[in-house]
N, C-alpha and C positions, 0 to 999 in steps of 0.2 A: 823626306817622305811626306811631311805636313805640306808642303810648298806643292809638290805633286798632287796632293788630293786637292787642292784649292784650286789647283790650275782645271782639273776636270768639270769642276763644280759650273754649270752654266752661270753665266753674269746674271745678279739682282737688278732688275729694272730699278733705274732710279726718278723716280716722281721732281719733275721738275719744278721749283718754287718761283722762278722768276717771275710767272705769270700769274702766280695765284692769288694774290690778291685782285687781281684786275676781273680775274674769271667766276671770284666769288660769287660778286651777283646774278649772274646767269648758271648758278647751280641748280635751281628749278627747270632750266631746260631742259634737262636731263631725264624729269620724272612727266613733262607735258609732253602732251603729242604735238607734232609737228603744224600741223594746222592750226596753233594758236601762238604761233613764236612771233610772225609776223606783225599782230596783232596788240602782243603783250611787250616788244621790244619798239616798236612805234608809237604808243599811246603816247597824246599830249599831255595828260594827268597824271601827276603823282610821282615819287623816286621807283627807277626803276626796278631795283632791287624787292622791295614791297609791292609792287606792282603784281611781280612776278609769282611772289610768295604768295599774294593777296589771287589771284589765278588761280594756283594750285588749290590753295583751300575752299575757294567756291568748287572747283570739280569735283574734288572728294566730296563734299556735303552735300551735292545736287547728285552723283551716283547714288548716293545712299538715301535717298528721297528727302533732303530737309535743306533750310537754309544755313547757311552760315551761323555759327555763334559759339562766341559772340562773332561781330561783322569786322572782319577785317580791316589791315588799315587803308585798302584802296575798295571803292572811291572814298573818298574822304564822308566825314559822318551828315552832312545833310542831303547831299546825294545818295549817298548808301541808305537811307532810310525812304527816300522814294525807292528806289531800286526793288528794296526787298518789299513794302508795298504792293508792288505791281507785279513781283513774280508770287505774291499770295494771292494776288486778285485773279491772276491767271491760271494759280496752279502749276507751276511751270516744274516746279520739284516733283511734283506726282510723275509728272509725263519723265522726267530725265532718268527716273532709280531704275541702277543696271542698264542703261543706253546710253554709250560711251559717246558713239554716234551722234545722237539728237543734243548730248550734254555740251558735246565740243561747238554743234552747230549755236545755241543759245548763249555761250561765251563768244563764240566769234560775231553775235549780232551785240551783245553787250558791248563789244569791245568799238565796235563800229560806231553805235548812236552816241555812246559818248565820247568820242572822239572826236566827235564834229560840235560838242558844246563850242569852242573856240571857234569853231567857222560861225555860229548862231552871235557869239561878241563881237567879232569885223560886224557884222552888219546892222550893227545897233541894239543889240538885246542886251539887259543886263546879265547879271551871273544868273541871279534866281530866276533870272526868265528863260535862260538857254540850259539852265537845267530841267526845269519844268518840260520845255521841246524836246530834248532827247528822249528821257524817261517817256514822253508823248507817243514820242514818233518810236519806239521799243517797242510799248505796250501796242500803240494799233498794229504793229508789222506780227507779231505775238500772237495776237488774238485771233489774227485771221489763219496764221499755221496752225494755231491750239485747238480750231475749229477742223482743219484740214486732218488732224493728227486723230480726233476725235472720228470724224468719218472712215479713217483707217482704219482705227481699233474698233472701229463699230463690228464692220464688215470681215475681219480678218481677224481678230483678236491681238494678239502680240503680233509688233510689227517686225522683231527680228534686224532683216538688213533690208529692210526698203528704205529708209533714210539715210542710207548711209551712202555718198557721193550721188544722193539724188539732186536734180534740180528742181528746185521748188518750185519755179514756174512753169516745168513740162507738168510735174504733180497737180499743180494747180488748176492747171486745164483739163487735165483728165479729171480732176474732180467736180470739174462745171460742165462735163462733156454728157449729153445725150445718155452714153453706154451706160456712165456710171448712176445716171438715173435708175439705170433699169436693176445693175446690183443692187442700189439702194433696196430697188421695190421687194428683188428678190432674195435679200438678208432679211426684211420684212417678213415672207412668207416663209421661210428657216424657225419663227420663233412658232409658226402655228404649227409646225411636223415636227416633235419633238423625237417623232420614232426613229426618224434617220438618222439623228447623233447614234440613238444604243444600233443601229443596222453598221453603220461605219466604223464604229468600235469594234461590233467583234469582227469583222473583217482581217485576216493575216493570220496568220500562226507563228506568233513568235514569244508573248509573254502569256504565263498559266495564271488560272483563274478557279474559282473555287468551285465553276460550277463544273461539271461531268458534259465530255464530250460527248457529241451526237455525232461523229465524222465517221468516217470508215476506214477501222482501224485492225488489226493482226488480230485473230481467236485463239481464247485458252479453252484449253478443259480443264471444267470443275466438276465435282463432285456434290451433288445436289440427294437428300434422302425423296424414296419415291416409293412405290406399292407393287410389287410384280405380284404373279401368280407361279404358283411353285406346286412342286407335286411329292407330296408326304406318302411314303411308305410304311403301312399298318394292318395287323391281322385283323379282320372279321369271324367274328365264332357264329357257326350256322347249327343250330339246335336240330336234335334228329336225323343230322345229315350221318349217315353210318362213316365210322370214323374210330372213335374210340371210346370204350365203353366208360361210364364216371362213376355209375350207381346203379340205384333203382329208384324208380319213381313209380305215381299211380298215372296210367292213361289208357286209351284207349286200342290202341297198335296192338293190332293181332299178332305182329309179325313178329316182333319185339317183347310178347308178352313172359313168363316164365311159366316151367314148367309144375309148378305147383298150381297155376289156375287153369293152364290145359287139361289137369287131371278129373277137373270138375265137368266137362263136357263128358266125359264117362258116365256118371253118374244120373240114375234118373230125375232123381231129385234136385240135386245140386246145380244137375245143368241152368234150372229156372237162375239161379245166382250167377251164374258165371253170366247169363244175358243181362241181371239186371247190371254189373257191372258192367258190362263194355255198354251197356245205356249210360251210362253214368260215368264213364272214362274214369273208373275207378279201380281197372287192372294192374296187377302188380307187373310194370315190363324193365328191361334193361334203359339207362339213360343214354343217349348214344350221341354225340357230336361231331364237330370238327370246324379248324382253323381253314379259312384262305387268305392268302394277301391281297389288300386292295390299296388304289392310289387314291389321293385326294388333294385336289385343287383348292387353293389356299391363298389369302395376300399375305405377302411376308416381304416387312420394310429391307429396303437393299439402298445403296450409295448406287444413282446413276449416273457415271459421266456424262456433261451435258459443255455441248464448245456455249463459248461466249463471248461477247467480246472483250478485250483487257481491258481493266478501268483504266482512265487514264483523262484526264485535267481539261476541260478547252482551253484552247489557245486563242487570242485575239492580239489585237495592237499591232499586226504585219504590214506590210505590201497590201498596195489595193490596187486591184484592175478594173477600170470601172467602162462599161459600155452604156452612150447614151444615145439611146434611138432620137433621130431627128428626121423624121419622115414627116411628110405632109399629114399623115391621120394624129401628129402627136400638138398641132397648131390648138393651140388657148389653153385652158389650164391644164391640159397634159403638158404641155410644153413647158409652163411655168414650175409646174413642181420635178418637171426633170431638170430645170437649171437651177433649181435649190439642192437637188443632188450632187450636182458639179458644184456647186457652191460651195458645199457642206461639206465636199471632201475637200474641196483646193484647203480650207479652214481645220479640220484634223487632219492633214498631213501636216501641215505648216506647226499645229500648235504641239504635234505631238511628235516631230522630227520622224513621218515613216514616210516612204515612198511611194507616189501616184501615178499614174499613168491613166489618160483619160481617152477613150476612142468616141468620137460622135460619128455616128453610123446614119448613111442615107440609104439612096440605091446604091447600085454595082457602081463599086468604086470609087463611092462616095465616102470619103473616111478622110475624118480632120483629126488625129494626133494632137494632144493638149499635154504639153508638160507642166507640173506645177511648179510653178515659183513664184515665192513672194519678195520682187526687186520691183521694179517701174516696169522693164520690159514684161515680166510676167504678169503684172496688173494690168499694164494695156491688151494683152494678146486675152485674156480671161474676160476684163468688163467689153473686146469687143467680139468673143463666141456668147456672153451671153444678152449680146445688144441683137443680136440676129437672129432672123425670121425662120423657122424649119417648113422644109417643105422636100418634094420629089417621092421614090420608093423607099423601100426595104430591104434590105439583103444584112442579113445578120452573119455571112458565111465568113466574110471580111473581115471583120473586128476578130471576132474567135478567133479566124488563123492568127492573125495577128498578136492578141493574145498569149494563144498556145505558144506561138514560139517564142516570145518575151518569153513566158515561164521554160524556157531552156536555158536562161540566163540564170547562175547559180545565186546572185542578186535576188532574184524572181523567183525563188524556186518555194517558200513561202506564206506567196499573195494569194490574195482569195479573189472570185471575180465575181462582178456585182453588175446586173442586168436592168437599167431602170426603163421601159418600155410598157405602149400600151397590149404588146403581146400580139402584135399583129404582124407576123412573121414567122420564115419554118427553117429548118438546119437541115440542110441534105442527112441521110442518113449515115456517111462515112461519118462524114464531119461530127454527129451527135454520136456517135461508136465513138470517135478519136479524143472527144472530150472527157464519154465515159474512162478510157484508157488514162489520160491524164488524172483522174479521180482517184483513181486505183493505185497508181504508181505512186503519185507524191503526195494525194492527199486533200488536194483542189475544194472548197466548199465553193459551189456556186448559189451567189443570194440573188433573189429576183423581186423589184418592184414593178409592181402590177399599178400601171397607172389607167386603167379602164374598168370596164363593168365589168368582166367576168375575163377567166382563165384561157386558155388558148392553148393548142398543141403543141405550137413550139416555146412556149413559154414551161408548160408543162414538164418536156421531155429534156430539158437544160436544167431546170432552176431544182437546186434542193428542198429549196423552201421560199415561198410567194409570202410578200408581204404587201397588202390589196392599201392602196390610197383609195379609200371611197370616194371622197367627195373632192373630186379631182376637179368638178368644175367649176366649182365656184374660184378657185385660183386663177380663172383667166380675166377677172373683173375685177380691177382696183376699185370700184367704184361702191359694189358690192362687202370688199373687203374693210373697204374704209366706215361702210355702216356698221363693221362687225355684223352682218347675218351672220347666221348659225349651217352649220352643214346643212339643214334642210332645206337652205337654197338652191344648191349645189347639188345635192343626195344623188347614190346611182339608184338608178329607176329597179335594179334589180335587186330580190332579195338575200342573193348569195353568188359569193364568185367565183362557184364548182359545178357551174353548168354543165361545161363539155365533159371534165369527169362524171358527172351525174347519168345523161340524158345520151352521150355517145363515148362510152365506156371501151366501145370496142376501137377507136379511131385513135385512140391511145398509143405510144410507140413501148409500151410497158413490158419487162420481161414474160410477164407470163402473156400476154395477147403474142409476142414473138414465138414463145414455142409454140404455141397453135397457126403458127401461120406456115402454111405450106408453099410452095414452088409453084410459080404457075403449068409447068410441068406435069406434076404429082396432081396437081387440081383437072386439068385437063385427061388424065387418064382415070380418073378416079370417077369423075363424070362419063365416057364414055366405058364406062365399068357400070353404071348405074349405083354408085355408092350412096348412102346417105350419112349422115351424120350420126358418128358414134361407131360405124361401119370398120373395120379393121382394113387398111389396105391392102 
């Protein structure tokens, strides 16, 4: 029975020994990535075993931002101390912690320079002179990536996975390339709009926040104390009104008097008294009254239900849909702080892992699709939308659909959408109905940067809420910027940017100018009626 149960039992792998002492020292391969095997099982320097060991420990120590220590036993100790020299003079630890990527790419150039000390001996150098040339030739190849690496994280902040299976010298041309000029100029003008980081922030709906939403959201009824007018039920007593009799009193009522002073008009004498009393309304008569009910209007506190809307948290950190007018009226520094907007988002999506989607908008049909990515392709496709010149129409109809039907996408359902233009454009009226419907449904906040003088109706009749760049012009002039002027270089010539609501109130597409608008129809018979305004039809 015991013999049976062993027989079921699956067989125990057995660990083979023949080989293991031989495999001992490439037990660190096991824990390095693949891309440093080559490097670390070819080196001229050192036992390989140690070698290997001496690897591992630098990449642990360079992940976690510091050097080695103590220094390992490869490279041996008067190279190991240039070594670590020049990755302090570089900083080379700062850039590698938590970037597996960039850590693997600085062992594999380590591995390289001094691998070639022995090619620098064939050719006549001594030990300490072909040590010195590597470590040289390290630090110059170093210095000029650590500079590279620096312009990245200027521009982008965390760099993520753009280093990772990049080639340095497509990067490096991109970095000496025209385009990237112009990012440079325009992460520059990112640090003077401070406002578009808190604008891009609360963008999305997806994490709460302390402060109370302003969206448009379900209604409760509450109960709120308030003053009504109420009507109290109470008797009135009317004196003399014939009713029911109470006493006697002294007055002057004939009518009402008693029969003991009637007696006195008999009298010839007496009569003179009975006149002077009723002179003197000092007759003896019956008291006579009576009750009515009356009502009486009163404030009396009552509980009035009153809708409101449900408290409830903003949301930001979502999905951004960003639409960026590039029309010929957006040319000099409209143009420039609308590529700090594309800037600024490609930058919080990347650093804060949400999703972007960028529409630049010309005329009809004119719409270039931006996906953010931060890899090489995505940096080249980004520094050359913002190397290029805007120009042609308008048509805002494009992007929106676009838009809209992205937010069909359960992905998208989320995003908030973000208008940066100088407002010079109009939304057919399905299309601004269709949007309004999207608002309603899911929830939509549409934000709008106002990159001109004043407000505009189609800017108006989309945007929840306008956030004005005043001094939009001085952004078209590096030359300017670089003096540091003050906005009032710049400044818009205007002194508020609520003109058209101000001044053409009625041209408004606003719900209430909509109930007053009638059919041309209804207008046409209303006129031939001779109506005027105020007229019932």
């Amino acid at each position: 029975m015991a013999d049976h149960h062993r027989a079921d039992q699956p067989p125990q792998s057995v660990r083979p020994v023949l080989f293991e002492s031989l495999e001992a020292p490439l037990e660190a391969l096991d824990r390095l990535p693949r891309g440093l095997w080559l490097g670390g099982l070819t080196h001229a320097a050192g036992v390989l075993d140690d070698r290997l060991q001496a690897v591992e420990v630098w990449r642990t120590a360079l992940l976690q931002g510091v050097l080695p220590a103590p220094v390992p036993a490869w490279p041996a100790f008067p190279l190991a101390q240039a070594v670590c020299a020049s990755f302090e003079q570089l900083r080379l630890a700062t850039y590698c912690r938590g970037d597996e990527a960039l850590t693997d790419t600085v062992l594999q150039g380590l591995l390289f320079h001094l691998d070639l000390i022995v090619d620098y001996r064939d050719r006549g150098a001594s030990e300490a002179e072909a040590r010195a040339m590597a470590v040289a030739a390290f630090s110059a190849d170093w210095a000029e990536r650590c500079g590279e690496v620096d312009a990245l994280i200027g521009a982008f902040g965390e760099l993520g996975d753009l280093l990772k299976n990049t080639r340095w010298d497509a990067l490096r041309g991109l970095l000496r390339s025209r385009e990237w000029q112009e990012m440079v100029r325009i992460r520059a003008l990112i640090e003077r709009l401070p406002e578009l980081v808190r604008i891009l922030r609360g963008l999305g709906r997806v994490l709460p926040t302390d402060a109370p939403s302003d969206a448009h959201h379900a209604l409760e009824e509450a109960l709120e104390p308030a003053q009504a007018l109420c009507a109290t039920s109470h008797s009135v007593r009317v004196p003399e009104m014939p009713g029911a009799t109470r006493g006697v009193q002294r007055s002057g009522r004939i009518a009402r008097m008693l029969p003991a002073e009637a007696m006195l008009l008999g009298h010839p004498q007496l009569r003179l008294v009975w006149h002077a009393r009723r002179a003197e309304r000092t007759l003896l008569v019956y008291e006579d009254d009576d009750t009515l009910p009356a009502l009486r209007q009163g404030p009396t506190p009552v509980q009035r239900p009153s809708p409101r809307p449900a408290p409830a948290t903003r949301l930001e950190m979502g999905p951004m849909l960003i639409c960026v007018d590039t029309s010929g009226s957006m040319q000099g520094g409209a143009e420039s702080v609308a590529k700090a907007v594309v800037l600024e988002a490609v930058r919080s999506a990347h650093a804060q892992g949400r999703a972007c989607h960028i529409f630049a908008f010309g005329g009809p049909g004119e719409i270039v699709e931006l996906a953010v990515g931060i890899d090489y392709e995505g940096v080249r496709r980004l520094a050359a939308f913002l190397a290029q010149g805007f120009g042609g129409g308008t048509d805002i109809c494009g992007p929106l659909e676009r838009a809209i039907a992205r937010m069909e996408d359960t992905s998208w359902r989320q995003a908030d959408l973000l208008i940066a233009s100088d407002g010079e454009f109009g939304a057919t009226p399905m299309l601004a109905e269709r949007l309004h419907a999207v608002r309603r449904e899911h929830g939509l906040r549409v934000q709008g940067i106002l990159i001109g003088d004043r407000e505009t109706i189609g800017l108006l009749e989309l945007a929840d809420e306008i956030h004005w760049v005043r001094d939009w012009r001085r952004y078209g002039r590096p030359e300017a910027a670089a003096r540091g002027e003050g906005a009032e270089a710049g400044g818009s010539p205007v002194h508020s940017q609520q003109l058209t609501a101000r001044y053409f109130p009625g041209a408004l597409r606003s719900p209430e100018n909509r109930a007053r608008t009638v059919s041309p129809q209804v207008a046409a018979a209303a006129v031939r009626a001779g109506l005027h305004r105020g007229d019932p039809p």
